[in-house]
C-alpha positions as CSV (number, residue, x, y, z in Angstrom):
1,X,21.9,1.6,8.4
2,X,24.7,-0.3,9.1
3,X,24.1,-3.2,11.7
4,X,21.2,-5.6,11.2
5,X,18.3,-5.4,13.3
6,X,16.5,-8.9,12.6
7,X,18.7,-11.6,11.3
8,X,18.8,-13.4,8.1
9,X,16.7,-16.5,9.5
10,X,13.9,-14.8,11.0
11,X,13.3,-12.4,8.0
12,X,13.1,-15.5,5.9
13,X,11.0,-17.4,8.3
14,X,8.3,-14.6,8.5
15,X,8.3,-14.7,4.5
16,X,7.7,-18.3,4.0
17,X,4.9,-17.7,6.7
18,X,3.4,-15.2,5.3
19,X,0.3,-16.3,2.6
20,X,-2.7,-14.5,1.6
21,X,-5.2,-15.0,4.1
22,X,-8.9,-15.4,2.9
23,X,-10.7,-16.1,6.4
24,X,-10.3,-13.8,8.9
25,X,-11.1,-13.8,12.6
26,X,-14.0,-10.9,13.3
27,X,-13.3,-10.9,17.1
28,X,-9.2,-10.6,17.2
29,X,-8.3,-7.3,16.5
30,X,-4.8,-6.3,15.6
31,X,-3.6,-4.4,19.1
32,X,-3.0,-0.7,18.7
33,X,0.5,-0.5,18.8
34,X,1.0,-2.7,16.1
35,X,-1.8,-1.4,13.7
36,X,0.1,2.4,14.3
37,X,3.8,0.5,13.5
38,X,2.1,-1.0,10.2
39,X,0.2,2.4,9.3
40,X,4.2,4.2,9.7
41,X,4.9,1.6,6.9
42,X,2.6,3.2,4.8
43,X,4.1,6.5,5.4
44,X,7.6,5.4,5.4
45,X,6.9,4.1,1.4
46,X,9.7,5.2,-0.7
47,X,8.4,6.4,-4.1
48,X,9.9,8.0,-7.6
49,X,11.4,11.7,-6.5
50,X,10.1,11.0,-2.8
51,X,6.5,12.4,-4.4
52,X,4.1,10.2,-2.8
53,X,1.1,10.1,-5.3
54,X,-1.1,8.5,-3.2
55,X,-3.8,8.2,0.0
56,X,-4.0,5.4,2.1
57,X,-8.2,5.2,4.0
58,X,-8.4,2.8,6.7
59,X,-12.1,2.0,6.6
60,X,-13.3,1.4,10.2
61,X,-16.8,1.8,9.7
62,X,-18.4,-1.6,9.7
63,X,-21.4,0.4,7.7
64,X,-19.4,1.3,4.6
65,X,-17.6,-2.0,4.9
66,X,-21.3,-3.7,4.2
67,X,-21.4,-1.6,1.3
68,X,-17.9,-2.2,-0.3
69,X,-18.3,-6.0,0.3
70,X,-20.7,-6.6,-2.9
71,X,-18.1,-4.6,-4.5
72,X,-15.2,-7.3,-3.7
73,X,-16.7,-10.3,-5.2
74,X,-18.5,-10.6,-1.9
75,X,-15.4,-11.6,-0.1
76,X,-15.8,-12.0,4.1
77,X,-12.7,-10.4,4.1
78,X,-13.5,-6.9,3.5
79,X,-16.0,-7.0,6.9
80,X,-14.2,-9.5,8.9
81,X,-10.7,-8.4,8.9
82,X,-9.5,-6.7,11.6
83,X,-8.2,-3.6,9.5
84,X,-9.4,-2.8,6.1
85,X,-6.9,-0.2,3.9
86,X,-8.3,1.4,0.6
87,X,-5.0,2.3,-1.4
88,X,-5.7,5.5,-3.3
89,X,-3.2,6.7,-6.4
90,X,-3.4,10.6,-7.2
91,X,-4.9,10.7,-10.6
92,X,-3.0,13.4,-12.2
93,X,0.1,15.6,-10.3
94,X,0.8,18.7,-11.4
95,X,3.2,22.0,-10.3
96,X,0.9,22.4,-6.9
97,X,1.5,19.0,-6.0
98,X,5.1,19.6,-6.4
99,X,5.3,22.4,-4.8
100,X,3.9,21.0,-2.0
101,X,6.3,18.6,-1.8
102,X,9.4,20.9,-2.2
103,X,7.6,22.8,0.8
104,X,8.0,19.9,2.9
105,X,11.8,19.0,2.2
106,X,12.4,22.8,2.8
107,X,10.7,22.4,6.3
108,X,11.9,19.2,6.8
109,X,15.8,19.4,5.7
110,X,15.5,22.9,6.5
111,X,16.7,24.5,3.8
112,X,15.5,26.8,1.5
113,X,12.5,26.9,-1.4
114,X,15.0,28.3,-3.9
115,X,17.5,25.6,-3.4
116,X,15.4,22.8,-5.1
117,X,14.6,24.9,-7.8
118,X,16.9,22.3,-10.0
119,X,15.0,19.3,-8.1
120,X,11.5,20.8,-9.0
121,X,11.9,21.8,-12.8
122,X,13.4,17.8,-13.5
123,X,10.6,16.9,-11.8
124,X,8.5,18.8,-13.6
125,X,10.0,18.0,-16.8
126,X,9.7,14.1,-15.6
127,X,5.6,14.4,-14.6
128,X,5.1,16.5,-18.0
129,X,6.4,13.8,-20.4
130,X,4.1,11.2,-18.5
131,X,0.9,13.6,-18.5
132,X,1.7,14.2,-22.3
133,X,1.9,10.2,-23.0
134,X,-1.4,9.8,-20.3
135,X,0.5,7.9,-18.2
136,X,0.9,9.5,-14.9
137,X,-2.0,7.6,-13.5
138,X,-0.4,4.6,-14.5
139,X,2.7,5.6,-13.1
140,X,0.8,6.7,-9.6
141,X,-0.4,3.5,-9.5
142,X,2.6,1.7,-9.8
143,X,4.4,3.4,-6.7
144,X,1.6,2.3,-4.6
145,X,2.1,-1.6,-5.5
146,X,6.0,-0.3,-3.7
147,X,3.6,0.4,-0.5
148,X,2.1,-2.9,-0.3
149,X,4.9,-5.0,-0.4
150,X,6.4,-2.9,2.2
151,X,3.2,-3.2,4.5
152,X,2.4,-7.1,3.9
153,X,6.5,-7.5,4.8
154,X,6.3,-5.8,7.5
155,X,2.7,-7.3,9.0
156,X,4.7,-10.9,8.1
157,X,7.3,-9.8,10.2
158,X,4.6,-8.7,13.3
159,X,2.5,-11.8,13.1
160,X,-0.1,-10.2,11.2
161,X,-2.0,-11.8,8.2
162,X,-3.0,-10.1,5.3
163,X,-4.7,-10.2,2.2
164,X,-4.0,-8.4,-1.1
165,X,-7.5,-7.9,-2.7
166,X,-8.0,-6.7,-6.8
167,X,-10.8,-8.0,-6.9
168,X,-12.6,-4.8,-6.8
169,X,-14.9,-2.6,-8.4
170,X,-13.1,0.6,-8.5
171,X,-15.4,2.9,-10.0
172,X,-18.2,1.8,-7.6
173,X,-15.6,2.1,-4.0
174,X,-15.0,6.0,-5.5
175,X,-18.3,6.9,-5.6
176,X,-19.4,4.9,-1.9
177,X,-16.1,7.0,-0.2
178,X,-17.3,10.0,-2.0
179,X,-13.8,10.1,-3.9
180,X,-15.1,11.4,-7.6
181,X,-14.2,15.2,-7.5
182,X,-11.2,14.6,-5.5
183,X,-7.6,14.0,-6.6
184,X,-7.8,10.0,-6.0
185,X,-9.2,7.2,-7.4
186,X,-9.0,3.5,-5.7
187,X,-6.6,1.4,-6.8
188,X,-6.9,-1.9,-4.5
189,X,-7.3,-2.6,-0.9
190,X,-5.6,-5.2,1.7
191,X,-7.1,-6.5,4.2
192,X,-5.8,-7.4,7.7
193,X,-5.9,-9.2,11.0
194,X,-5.3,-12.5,12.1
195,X,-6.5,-15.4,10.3
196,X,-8.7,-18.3,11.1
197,X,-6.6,-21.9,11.6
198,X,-9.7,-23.3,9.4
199,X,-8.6,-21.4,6.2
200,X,-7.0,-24.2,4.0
201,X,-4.4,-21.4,2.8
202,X,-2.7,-21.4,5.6
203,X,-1.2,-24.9,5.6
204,X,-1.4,-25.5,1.9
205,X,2.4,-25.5,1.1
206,X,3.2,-22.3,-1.0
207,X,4.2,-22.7,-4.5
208,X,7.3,-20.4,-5.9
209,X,9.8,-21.3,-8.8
210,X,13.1,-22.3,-7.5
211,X,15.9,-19.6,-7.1
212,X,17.3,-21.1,-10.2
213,X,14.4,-20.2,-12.1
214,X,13.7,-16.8,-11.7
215,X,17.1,-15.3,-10.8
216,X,20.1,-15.1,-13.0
217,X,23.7,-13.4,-12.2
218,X,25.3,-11.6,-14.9
């Protein structure tokens, strides 16, 4: 990428904008060719060797979003957003996985299985060190943190509001979206839509160090 395709000002604008929205109108949806530009966010994530350790589940059932909500620390979020995303991170990732990957590129770059051999046994060598210190799952969820800051830029930039929610009970979401069994485990969620003018976060002035502060040039 070469040229530009928003300019300096209005990137910046559309960060300084941008807060974490806790009040969310129920009746404004987020139209659907927006929602599809912000789901291709997701899938556009970069991550460590291009692996992608993770799930993305876009719960639009206002059912299972009644039973998540206690979950939350009862926040109106979780129902009244227009979109509600369940970021998942692969628990363990092992030679399938890989393979599966490697099968992709192949298709993709269109090239053949046996010319990533090189690719798959660093990888492999890479995943084995962080299975043997049990960190893998730690390191799964650390890509997808990559993905939200990629899809709360990106909303910013399409005048949608999100929200960023931890505050979660992880172990109970897995077992109400039937994850135990299954390769994933939930990380956090973010919730989206457009929020309400009466939510007292979005004209508090937002609070960041000055540039002085937290950079440094060396």
């Amino acid at each position: 990428m070469s040229q530009p395709i928003i300019t300096e000002k209005e990137l910046l604008a559309a960060l300084h904008a941008r807060y974490a929205a806790k009040q969310f109108a129920p009746d404004r949806p987020i139209p659907d060719a927006t929602w599809a530009a912000l789901e291709e966010t997701l899938v556009q994530t970069q991550s460590a060797f291009g692996l992608q350790p993770w799930k993305f589940l876009v719960i639009d059932s206002p059912e299972l979003r009644h039973r998540l909500r206690p979950f939350s620390w009862d926040q109106s979020a979780v129902t009244d957003a227009s979109k509600f995303v369940v970021f998942l991170a692969r628990k363990h990732t092992n030679a399938a996985d890989v393979g599966h990957y490697l099968d992709r590129i192949a298709q993709v770059r269109k090239v053949t299985p046996e010319s990533l051999d090189g690719f798959r046994e660093r990888i492999l060598e890479t995943l084995g060190a962080s299975a043997a210190s049990q960190k893998i799952g730690d390191w799964a969820a650390r890509q997808l943190y990559i993905g939200l800051g990629q899809f709360t830029t990106a909303a910013a930039l399409l005048g949608v509001d999100t929200c960023p929610i931890e505050g979660i009970e992880p172990e109970k979401y897995d077992a109400i979206l039937e994850l135990e069994g299954t390769p994933f485990t939930t990380v956090f969620t973010v919730a989206a839509g457009y929020g309400l003018p009466t939510d007292k976060y979005a004209s508090l002035p937002k609070v960041r160090f000055p540039l002085s502060e937290v950079l440094e040039h060396r």
